[in-house]
C-alpha positions as CSV (number, residue, x, y, z in Angstrom):
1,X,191.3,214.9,-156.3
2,X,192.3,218.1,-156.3
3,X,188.6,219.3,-158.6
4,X,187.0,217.4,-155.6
5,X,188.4,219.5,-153.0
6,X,187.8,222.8,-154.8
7,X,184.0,221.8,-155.0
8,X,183.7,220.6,-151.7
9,X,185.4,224.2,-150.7
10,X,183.0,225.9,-152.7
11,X,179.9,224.2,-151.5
12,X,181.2,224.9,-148.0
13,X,181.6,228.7,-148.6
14,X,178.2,228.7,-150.4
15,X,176.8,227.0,-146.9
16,X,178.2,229.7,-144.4
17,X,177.0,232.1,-146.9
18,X,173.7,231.3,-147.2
19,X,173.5,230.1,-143.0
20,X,172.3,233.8,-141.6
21,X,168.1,233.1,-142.8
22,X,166.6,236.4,-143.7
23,X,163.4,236.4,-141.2
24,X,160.1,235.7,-142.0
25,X,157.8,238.0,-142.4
26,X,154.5,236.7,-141.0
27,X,156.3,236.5,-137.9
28,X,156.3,240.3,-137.7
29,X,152.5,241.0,-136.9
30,X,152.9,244.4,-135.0
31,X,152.4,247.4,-137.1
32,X,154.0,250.2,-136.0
33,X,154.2,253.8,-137.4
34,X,157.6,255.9,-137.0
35,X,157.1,259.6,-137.3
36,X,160.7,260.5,-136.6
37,X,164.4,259.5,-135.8
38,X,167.2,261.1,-134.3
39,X,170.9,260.1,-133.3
40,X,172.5,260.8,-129.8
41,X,175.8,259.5,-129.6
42,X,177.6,258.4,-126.4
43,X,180.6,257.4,-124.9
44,X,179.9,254.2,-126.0
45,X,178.6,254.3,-129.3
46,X,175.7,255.9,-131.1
47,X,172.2,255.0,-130.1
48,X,169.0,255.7,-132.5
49,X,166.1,257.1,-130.8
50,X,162.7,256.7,-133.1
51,X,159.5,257.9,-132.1
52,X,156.4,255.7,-132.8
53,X,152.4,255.3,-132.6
54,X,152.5,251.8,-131.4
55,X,148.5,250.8,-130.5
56,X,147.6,254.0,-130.0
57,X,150.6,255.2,-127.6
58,X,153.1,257.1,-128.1
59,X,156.8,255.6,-127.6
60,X,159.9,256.2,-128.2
61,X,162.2,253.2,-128.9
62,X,166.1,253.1,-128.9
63,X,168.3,251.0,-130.3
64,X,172.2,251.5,-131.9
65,X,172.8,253.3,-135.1
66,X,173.4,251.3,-138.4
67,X,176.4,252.8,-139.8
68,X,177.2,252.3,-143.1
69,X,180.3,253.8,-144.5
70,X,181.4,255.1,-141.4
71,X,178.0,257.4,-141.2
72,X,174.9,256.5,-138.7
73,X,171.8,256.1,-140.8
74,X,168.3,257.8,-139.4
75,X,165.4,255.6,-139.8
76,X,163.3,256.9,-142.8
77,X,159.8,257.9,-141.4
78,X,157.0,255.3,-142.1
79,X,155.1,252.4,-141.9
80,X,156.5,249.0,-140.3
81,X,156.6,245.9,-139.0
82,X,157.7,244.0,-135.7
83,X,157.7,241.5,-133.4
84,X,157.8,241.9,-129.2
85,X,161.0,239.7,-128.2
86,X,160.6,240.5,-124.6
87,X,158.0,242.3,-122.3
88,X,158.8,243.3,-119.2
89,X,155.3,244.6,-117.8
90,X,154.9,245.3,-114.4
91,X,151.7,242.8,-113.0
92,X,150.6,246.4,-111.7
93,X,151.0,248.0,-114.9
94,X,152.4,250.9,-113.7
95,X,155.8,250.1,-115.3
96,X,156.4,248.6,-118.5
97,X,159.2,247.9,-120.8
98,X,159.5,245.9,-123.8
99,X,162.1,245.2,-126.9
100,X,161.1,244.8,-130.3
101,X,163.1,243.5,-133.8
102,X,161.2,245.5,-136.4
103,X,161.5,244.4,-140.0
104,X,163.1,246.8,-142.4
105,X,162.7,246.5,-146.4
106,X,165.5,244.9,-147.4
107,X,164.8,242.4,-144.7
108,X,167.0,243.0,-142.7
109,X,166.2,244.1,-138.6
110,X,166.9,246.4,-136.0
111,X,166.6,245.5,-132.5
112,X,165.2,248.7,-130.0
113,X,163.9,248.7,-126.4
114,X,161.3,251.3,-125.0
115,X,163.1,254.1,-123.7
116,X,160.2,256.5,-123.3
117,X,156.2,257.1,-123.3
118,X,154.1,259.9,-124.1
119,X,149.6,260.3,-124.1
C-alpha cells in the first residue's frame, strides 16, 4: 500500500510539473526586430522598455523586468517572434494601442504593451 501511494505521489508531482505547456510556436507569426532595451525602475517595480521595427514602424513596447537572481535582465537585441493578444485601435486610427507575448528562445515569453511610436 504504502509503494502505491509513493507512485501515485510521484505521478501527481510529475503532472503539476509538467501542467504549465511551453507555447507553440506557429502561434507566434509577427516578426519583430528589437534594436535596443533599457530598464526604468519605479515605485512599483522595474519596467522594460524595448525599442522595435514592427511592420515598418517604429515602437517602443514595455513590459516588467525579468529578474533573475535578484538583477533585471535587458532584452538582447535581435530577431523575434510574437503574437497580438489585444488591439485597441481607435476606428479613427488616430489612436492605437496594442499588447503582445513575444516568444523568447528558451520558450519562454514576455508580455509588453505599446508605450510609444516613432516615423
Amino acid at each position: 500500500m504504502k509503494k502505491f501511494v509513493a507512485v501515485l505521489f510521484l505521478l501527481l508531482c510529475a503532472t503539476c510539473l509538467q501542467a504549465k505547456d511551453k507555447p507553440n510556436p506557429a502561434d507566434y507569426a509577427i516578426k519583430m526586430h528589437i534594436s535596443g532595451s533599457h530598464i526604468e525602475p519605479y515605485s512599483g517595480g522595474t519596467y522594460l522598455h524595448v525599442d522595435t521595427n514592427l511592420n515598418g514602424k517604429k515602437i517602443e513596447l514595455t513590459g516588467s523586468a525579468v529578474t533573475y537572481k535578484r538583477i533585471d535582465m535587458l532584452l538582447i537585441p535581435g530577431d523575434y517572434t510574437a503574437k497580438l493578444t489585444k488591439d485597441g485601435q481607435n476606428p479613427d486610427r488616430a489612436w492605437f494601442s496594442q499588447e503582445y507575448d513575444i516568444l523568447l528562445p528558451d520558450g519562454t515569453t514576455w508580455h509588453c504593451y505599446t508605450s510609444g511610436i516613432s516615423e
